[in-house]
N, C-alpha and C positions, 0 to 999 in steps of 0.2 A: 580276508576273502579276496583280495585283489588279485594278492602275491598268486595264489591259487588260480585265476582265472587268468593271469599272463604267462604261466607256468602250462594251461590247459593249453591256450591258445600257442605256446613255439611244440608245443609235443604234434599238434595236429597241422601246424606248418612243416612241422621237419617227417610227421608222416608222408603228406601234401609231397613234398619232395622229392624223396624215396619214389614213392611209388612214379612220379614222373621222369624222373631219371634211368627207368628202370626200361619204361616204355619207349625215352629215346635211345635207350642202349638196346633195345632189340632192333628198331627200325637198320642201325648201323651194322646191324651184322653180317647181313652177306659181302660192305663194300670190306672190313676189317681182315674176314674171315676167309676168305678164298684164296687159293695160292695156285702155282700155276706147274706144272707136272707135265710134262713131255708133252705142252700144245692141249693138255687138256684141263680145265682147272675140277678141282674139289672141295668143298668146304672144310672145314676145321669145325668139326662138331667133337671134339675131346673124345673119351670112352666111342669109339664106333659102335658098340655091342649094345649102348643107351641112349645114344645123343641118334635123332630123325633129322635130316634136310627135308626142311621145308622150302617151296617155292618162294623165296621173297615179292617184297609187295611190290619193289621197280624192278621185276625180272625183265620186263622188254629193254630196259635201259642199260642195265648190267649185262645183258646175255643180248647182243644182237643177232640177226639168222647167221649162221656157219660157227658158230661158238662152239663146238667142244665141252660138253660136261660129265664128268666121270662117276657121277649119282643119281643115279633117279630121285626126283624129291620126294617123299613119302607121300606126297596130295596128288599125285599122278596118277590116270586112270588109261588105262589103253581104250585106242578107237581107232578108226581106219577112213581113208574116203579115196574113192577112183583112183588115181595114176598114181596118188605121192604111196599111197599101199597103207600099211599098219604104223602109226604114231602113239604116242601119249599125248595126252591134251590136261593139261595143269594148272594149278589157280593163279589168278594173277595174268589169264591170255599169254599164255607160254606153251606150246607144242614143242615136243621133241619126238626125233626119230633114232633108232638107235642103229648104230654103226659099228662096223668094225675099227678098230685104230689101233698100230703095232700088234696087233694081236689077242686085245683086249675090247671087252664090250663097253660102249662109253654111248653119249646121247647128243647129238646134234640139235642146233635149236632151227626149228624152219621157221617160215612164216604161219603166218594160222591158219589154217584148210578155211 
């Protein structure tokens, strides 16, 4: 019965693990995953056609105001207030406003209305 209950106890340590490993590998993903494209970065979401950008959770820290982002994150919601016009407003206190750039539609990060 022992062998059994040390056996029970590394399965639900090395579960224990897994799933913690798993949860600092998401935290790490915006810094891993972005690359930077003519002044504008993007993420690395694999399959575009299935993989969503999400806001990461230090987005004020990664994306400072005048940053360049070439995705809208899927948690963005349009809003608008007086002089700055029409924004997104996103989780994590991240605002963007979208911009032309070479030619292409891309999102500026401003400060938060």
């Amino acid at each position: 019965m022992r062998s059994s209950a040390v056996i029970a106890a590394m399965l639900v340590t090395g579960l224990l693990g897994m799933v913690a490993s798993q949860a600092i590998a998401i935290d790490e993903i915006p810094d891993k995953y972005m690359y930077n494209k003519g002044g504008v970065l993007y993420p690395h979401t694999g399959d575009s056609s299935q993989a969503l950008f999400q806001t990461p959770a230090n987005a004020r820290e990664l994306f400072p105001p005048g940053t360049l982002v070439g995705v809208l994150p899927a948690d963005c919601v349009s809003a608008s207030k007086g002089s700055i016009g029409d924004y997104y407003r996103c989780d994590h206190d991240l605002a963007l406003q979208e911009v032309e750039h070479d030619g292409r539609t891309v999102y500026r990060v401003i400060d938060n209305p």
